[in-house]
C-alpha positions in Angstrom: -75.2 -56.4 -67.7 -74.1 -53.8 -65.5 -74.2 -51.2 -68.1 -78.0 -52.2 -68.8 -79.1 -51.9 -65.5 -77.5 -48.7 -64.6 -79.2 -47.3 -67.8 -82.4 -48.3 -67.0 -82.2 -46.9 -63.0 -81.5 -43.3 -63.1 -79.6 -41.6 -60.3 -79.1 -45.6 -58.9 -75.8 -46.4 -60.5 -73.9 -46.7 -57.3 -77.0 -49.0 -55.8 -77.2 -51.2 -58.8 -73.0 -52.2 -58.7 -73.4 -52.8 -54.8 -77.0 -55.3 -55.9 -74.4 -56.7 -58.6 -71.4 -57.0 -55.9 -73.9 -58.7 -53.4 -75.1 -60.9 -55.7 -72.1 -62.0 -56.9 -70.0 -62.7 -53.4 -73.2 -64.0 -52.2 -73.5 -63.2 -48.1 -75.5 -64.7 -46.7 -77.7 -61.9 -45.1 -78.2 -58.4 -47.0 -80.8 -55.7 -45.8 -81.8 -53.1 -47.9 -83.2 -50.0 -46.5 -84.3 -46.2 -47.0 -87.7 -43.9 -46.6 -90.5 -44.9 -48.3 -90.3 -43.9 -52.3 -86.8 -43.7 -52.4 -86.4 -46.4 -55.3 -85.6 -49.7 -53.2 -88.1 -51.7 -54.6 -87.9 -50.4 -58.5 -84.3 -50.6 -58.0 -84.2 -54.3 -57.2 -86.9 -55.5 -59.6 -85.0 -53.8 -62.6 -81.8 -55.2 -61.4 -82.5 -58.5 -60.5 -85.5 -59.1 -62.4 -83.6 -61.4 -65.2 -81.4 -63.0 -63.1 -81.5 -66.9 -63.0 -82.1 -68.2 -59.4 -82.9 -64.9 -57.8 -86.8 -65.0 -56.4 -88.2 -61.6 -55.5 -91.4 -62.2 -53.1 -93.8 -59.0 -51.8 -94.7 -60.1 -48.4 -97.7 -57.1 -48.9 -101.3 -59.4 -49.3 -99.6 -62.6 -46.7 -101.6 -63.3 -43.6 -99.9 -66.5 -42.6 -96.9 -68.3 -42.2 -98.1 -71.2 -44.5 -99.0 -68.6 -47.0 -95.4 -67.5 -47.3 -94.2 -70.7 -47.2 -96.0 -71.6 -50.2 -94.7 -68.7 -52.2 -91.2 -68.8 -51.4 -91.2 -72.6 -52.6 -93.3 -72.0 -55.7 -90.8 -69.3 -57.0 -88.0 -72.2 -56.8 -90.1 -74.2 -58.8 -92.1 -76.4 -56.2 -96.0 -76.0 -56.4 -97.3 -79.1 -54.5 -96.6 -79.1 -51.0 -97.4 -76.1 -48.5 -95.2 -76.7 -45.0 -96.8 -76.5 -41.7 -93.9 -75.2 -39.7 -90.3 -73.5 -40.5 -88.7 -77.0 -40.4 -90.8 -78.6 -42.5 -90.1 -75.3 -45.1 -86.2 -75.3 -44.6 -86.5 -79.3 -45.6 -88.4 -78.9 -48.7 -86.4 -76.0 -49.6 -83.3 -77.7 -49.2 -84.6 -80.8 -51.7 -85.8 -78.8 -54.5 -82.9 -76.4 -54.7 -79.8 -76.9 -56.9 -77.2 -78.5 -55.3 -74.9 -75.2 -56.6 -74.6 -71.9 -54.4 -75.9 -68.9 -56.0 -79.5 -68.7 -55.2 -81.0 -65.3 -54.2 -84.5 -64.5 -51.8 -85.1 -61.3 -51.8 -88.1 -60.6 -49.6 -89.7 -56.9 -50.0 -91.3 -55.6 -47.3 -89.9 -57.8 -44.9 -91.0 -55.9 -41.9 -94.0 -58.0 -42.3 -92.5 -61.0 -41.6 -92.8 -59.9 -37.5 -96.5 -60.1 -37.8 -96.8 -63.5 -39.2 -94.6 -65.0 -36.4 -92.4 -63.6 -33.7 -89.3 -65.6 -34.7 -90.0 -66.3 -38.1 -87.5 -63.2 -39.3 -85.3 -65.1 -37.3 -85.3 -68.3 -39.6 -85.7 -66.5 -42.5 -82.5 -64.2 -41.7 -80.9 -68.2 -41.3 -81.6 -69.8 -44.3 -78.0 -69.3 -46.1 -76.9 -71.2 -42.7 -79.8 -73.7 -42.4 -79.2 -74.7 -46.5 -76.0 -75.5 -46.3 -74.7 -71.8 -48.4 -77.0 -73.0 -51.1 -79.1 -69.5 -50.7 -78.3 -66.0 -49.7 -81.0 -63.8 -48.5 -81.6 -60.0 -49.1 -84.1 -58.1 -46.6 -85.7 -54.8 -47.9 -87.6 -52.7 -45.7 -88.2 -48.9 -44.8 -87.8 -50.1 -40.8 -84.2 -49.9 -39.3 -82.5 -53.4 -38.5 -82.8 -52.6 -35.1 -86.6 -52.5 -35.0 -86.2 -56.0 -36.4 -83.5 -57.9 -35.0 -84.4 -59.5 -32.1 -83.6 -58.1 -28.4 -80.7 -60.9 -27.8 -78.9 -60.1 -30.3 -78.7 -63.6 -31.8 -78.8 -62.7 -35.2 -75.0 -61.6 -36.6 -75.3 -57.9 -38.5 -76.2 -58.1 -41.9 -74.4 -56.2 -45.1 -76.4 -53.2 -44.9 -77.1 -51.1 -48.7 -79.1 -48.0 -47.6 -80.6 -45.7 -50.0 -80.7 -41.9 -49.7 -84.3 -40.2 -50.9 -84.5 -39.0 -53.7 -83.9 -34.9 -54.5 -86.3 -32.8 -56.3 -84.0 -32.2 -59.2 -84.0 -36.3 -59.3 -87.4 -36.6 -59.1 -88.4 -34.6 -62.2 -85.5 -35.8 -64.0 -86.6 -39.6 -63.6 -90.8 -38.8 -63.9 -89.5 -36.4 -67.1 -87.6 -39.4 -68.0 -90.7 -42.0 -68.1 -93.4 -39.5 -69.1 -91.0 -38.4 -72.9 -90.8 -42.1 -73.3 -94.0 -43.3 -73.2 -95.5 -40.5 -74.9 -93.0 -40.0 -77.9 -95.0 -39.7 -80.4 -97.4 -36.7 -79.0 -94.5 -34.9 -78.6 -93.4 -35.0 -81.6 -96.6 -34.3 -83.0 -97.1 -31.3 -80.7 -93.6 -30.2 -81.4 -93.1 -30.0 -77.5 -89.5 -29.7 -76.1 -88.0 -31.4 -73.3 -88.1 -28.1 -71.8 -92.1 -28.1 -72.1 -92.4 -31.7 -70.5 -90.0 -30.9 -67.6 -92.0 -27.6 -66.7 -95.4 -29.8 -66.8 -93.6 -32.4 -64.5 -92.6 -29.8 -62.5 -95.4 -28.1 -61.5 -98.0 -30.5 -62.0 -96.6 -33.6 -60.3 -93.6 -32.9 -58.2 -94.1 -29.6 -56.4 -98.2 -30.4 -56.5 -98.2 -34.1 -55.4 -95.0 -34.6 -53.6 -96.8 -33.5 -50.2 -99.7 -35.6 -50.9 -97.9 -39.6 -51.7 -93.7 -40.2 -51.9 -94.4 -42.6 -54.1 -91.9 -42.5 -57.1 -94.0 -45.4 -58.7 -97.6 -43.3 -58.0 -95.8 -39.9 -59.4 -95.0 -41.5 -63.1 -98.7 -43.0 -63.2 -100.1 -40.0 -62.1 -97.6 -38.0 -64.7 -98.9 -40.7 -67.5 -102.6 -39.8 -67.0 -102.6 -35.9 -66.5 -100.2 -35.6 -70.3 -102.8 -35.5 -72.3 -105.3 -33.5 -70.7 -102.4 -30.8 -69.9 -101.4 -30.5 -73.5 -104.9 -30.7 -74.9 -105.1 -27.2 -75.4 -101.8 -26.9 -77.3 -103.3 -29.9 -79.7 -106.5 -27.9 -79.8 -104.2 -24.8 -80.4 -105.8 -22.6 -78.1 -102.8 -22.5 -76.0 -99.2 -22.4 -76.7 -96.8 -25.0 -75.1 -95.1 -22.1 -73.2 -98.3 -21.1 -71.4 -97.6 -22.8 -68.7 -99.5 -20.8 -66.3 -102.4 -21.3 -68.1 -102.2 -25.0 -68.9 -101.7 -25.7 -65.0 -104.9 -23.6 -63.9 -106.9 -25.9 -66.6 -106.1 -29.0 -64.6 -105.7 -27.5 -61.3 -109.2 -29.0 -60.0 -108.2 -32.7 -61.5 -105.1 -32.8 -59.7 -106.1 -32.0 -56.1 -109.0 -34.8 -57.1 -106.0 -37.1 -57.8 -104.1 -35.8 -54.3 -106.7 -36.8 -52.6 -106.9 -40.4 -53.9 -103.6 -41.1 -53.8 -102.8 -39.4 -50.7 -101.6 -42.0 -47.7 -101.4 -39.2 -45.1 -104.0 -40.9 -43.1 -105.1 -37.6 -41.4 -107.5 -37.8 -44.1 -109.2 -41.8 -42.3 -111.9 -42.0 -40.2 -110.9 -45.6 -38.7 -108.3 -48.0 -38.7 -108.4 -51.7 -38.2 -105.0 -52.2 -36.4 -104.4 -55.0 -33.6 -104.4 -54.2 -30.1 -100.8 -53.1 -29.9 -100.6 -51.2 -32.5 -103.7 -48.7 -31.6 -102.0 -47.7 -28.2 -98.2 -47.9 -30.3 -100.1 -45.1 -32.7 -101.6 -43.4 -29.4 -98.0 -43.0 -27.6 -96.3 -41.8 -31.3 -99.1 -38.9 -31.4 -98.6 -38.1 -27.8 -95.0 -38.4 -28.1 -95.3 -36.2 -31.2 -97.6 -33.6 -29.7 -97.2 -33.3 -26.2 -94.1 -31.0 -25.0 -91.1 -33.7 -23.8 -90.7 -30.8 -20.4 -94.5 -32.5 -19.5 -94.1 -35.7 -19.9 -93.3 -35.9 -15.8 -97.1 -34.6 -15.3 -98.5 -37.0 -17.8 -96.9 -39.9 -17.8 -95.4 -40.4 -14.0 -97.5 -41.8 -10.8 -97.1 -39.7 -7.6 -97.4 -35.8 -6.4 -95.4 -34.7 -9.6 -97.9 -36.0 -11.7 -100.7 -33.6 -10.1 -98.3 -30.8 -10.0 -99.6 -27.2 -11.8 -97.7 -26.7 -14.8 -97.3 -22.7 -16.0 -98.8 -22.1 -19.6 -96.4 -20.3 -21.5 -97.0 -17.4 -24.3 -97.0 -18.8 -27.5 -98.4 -22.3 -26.3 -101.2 -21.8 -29.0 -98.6 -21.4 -31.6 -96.3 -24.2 -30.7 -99.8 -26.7 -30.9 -100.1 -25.3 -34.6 -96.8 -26.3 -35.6 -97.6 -29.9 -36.3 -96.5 -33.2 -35.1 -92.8 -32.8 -33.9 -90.4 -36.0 -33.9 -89.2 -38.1 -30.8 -86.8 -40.5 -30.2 -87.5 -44.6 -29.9 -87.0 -44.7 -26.1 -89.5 -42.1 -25.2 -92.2 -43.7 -27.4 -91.2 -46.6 -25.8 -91.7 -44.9 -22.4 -95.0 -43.4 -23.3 -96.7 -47.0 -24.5 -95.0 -48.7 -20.9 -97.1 -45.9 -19.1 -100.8 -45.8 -21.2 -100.7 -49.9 -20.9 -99.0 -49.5 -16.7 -96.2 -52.3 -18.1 -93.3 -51.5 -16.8 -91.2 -54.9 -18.2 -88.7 -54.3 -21.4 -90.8 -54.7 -24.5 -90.7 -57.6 -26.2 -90.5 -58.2 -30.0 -94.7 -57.7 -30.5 -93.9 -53.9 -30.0 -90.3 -53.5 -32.2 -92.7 -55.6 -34.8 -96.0 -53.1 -34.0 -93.9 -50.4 -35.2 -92.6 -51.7 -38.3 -95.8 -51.8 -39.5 -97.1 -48.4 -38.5 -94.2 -47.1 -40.3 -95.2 -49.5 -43.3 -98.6 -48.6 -43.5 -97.3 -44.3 -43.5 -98.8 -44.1 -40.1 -95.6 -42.9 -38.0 -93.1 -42.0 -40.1 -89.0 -42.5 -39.8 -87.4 -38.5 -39.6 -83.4 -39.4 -39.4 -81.8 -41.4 -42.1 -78.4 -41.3 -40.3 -78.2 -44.8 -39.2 -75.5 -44.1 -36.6 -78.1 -41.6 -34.7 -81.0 -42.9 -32.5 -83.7 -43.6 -34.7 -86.6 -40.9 -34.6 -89.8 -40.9 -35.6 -93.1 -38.2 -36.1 -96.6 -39.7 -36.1 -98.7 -38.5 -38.8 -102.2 -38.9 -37.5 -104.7 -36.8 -36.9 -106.6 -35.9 -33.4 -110.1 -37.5 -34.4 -108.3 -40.8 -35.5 -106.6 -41.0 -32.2 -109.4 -40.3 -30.3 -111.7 -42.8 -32.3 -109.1 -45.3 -31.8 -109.0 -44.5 -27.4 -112.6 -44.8 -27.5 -112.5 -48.2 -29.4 -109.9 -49.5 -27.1 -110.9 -47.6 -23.9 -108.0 -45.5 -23.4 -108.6 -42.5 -21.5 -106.4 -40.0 -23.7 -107.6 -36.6 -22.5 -105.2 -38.2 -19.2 -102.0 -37.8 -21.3 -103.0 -35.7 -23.7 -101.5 -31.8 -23.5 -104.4 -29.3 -25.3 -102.6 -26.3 -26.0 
């Protein structure tokens, strides 16, 4: 099996034996973690997929607790009762599942779980405990731990698998990978080498689209749809396959068409339907991102300094055009205290806030070295911020620095 799986995930082998190893020694808390696109959720469906006992569950499309509930017990074979509370779903869970260890929940996207219910994570995180070692639970999300776990600490650290993004060279070689297999038999036809399909990967999906969506997933559907219409002209035989230039200026005009639909940089929204928290969370990431940290005193403190003249500097104009820059966790955190005048610790509504901004691509993670302070870069744009002050009466020209 493990020869299968690593054949069918490429540049994943070392991921796949440490899915294998958890599976097999069975902790009972595992989190799975990386950027968004990096392979975490194809990884884990080819891998454990087949595997008797082992329930994958998207949390993506679950607005409440009952809702999830119902899902996690229909996937272990129980379709007839939906519990009203946590106990009630640890109780049923416990009845219907075999009485041998060895069954797996792996919840994707488990970030989500914070906006269901504040301590649900918390149960969830406890069910190889609260079943008696009858289940084992693996966590994937993009988030940190630390933007999960709650603030006490209660929870003990889980067995942590992260997964590095993938490289260019990776990219093409996986998308060149998928698009020679599902269209075999046009390329033999057409006579077109590997060479021919990397280049059209290469130009037409990795270097053209990777700005656009990190999406491994949206990259090989996008690769299966532009194929034919790239190499029309070499069936038509107007074109040879080594005329690349020319086959990529043909289809230049589809493919920013594509970027533009599957683009998630939300630069390109108007207005977003976000709770309460989450619109000023967004507000402090863009002002964290944008506004100079050497300001922040002027902006975001009460008394004389706040009024205090600050001296523009030569080049301000070009430092403003250099997009948003990233910040660490505690000054974000700092920011929101001061736009909502709450000076008390923030509670798990804000650590939970985040996680989703970051799901939805809205703030995005910048370090990957988990032993550094997590940092993050807003990727909004101006008139989305400022439609979101106006909807939830913000005054953002206050703290915002126009260059």
């Amino acid at each position: 099996m493990v020869n299968d799986a690593n054949s069918a995930v490429l540049h994943r082998e070392a991921e796949v034996e440490t899915l294998q190893y958890l599976i097999k020694s069975r902790p009972p808390l595992s989190f799975v973690t990386g950027t968004p696109g990096c392979g975490k959720t194809f990884t884990l469906t080819r891998t454990l997929s087949n595997l008797e006992n082992v329930a994958l569950v998207d949390m993506r499309g679950i607005l409440k607790p009952t809702g999830f509930y119902h899902l996690v017990l229909s996937k272990f074979g129980c379709t007839t009762t939906t519990p009203d509370s946590v106990a009630e779903f640890v109780r049923v869970l416990n009845s219907v599942l075999p009485s041998s260890a060895g069954n797996v929940l792996v919840l994707l996207g488990c970030e989500l779980l914070c906006d269901l219910s504040r301590y649900l994570i918390c149960s969830v995180s406890r069910l190889g405990e609260l079943t008696g070692d009858k289940m084992s639970v693996i966590l994937v999300s993009s988030s940190p731990w630390q933007l999960l776990a709650p603030s006490d600490r209660t929870l003990p650290p889980p067995v942590t698998l992260h997964f590095q993004p993938y490289t260019r060279s990776e990219l093409i070689g996986i998308i060149t990978d998928h698009t020679l297999r599902s269209h075999l038999d046009t390329c033999q036809e057409l006579e077109l080498s590997d060479r021919d399909v990397t280049g059209f990967v290469r130009s037409c999906i990795v270097d053209t689209l990777s700005q656009y969506t990190s999406s491994l997933r949206e990259m090989i559907q996008t690769a299966h749809q532009m194929f034919p219409r790239y190499f029309q002209p070499v069936a038509e035989g107007t074109l040879a396959p080594s005329d690349s230039i020319k086959l990529f200026q043909r289809v230049q005009g589809e493919l920013v068409e594509v970027a533009g639909k599957l683009s998630r940089v939300p630069g390109f929204r108007t207005t977003l339907e976000l709770p309460y928290t989450s619109r000023v969370l967004l507000m402090a990431a863009f002002l964290a991102s944008h506004n100079p940290a050497r300001l922040d005193k002027r902006f975001f403190c009460k008394g004389k300094s706040s009024r205090r003249k600050v001296k523009t500097r030569k080049g301000g104009a070009k430092e403003g055009m250099k997009g948003p820059k990233s910040f660490p966790l505690e000054r974000l955190v700092a920011i929101y205290s001061s736009i909502t005048q709450d000076s008390s610790i923030p509670c798990s509504d804000v650590m939970g806030s985040l996680s989703s901004l970051t799901t939805l691509n809205l703030v995005a993670r910048s370090s990957i070295d988990l032993l550094e302070q997590p940092k993050f870069k807003c990727l909004v744009n101006l008139a989305t911020v400022t439609a979101l002050a106006k909807e939830t009466g913000v005054d953002f020209d206050r703290f915002y620095y126009n260059y």
